[in-house]
N, C-alpha and C positions, 0 to 999 in steps of 0.2 A: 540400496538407493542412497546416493550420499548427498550429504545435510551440509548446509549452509546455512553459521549463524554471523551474528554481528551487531550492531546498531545503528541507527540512521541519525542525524539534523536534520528538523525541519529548517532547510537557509528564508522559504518567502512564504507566506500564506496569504492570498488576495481571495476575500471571498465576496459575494455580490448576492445582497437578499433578491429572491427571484415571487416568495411566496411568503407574507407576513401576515397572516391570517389568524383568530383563537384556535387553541387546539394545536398548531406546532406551526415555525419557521420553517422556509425552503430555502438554501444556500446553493448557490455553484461557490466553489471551491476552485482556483487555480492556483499549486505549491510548487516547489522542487525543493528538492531533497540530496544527501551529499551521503554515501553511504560506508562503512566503515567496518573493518572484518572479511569472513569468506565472499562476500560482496562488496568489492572497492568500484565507485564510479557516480554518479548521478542522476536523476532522475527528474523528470516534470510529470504531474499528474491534473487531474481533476477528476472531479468529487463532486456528488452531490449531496449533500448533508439536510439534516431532517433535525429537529431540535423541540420534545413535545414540551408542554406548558409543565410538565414537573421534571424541576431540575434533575440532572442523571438519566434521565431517557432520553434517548437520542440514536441515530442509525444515520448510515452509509454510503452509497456505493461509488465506485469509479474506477478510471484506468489508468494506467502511471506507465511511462514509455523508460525503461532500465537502461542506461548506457553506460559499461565499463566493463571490469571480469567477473567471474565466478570460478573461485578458485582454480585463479588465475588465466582462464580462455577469455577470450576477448570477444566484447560482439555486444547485441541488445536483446532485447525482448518485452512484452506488454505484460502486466499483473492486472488483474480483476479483481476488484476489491469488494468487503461486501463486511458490515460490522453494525452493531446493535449493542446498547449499554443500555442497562435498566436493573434499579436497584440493587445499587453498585458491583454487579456484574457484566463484565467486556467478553463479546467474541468480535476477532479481529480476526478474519482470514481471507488469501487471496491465494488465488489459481495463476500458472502461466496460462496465456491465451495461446494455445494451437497452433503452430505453425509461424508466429511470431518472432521467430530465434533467427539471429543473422551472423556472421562472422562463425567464429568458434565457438556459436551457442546455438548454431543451425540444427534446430531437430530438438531442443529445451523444451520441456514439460512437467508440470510436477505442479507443487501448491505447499501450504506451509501458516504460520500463523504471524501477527503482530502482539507484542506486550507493550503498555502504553501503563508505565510506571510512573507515577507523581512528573510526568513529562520526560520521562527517558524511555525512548523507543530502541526496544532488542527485538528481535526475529530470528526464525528460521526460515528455511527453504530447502524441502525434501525435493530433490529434481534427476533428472534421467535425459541422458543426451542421444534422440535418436539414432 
């Protein structure tokens, strides 16, 4: 199965408290993103984000629309996101969404992780092109 790595820019982060409650904040999230390595092209997502009353916990989820290559075919496709930080441990990972893949990524499936380094985000992406 071949791997796709690289690193992203976040270029916008617009978020909008939806749920400000004790006990944790409710965010929608609308970003895009510019991405760099075996994945060249850009991205818009949203997120919902989750933020509990002690600092470092916090969780996830959303969908991010991919538009540009992977190593080097051209075309788009949806990630499903999904991550959870608590005491100072990250898991960051997203799935392609199913049937999702247009252009020269028609038939993309796979899934893979985020590392979210003092704000430098690298990734993979393990994927398979039906």
């Amino acid at each position: 199965m071949p791997r796709a790595n690289g690193t992203f820019d976040i270029d916008s982060w617009e978020p909008q408290a939806i749920d400000e409650r004790d006990g944790a904040t409710l965010n929608r999230v609308h970003l895009t993103k510019t991405f760099h390595g075996d994945l060249e092209g850009t991205s818009t997502a949203d997120i919902l984000t989750v933020m509990a009353q002690v600092e470092g916990s916090a969780a996830y989820v959303g969908f991010e629309r991919f538009t540009g290559g992977v190593h080097g075919r051209k075309g788009s496709f949806v990630l499903h996101h999904t991550a959870t930080s608590y005491a100072g441990e990250q898991s960051l990972s997203w799935t392609v969404l199913p049937d999702s893949g247009t252009g020269e990524l028609l038939g993309i499936q796979g899934g893979g992780q985020i590392v979210n380094d003092d704000g430098v985000h690298s990734f993979h992406l393990d994927y398979e092109l039906g």
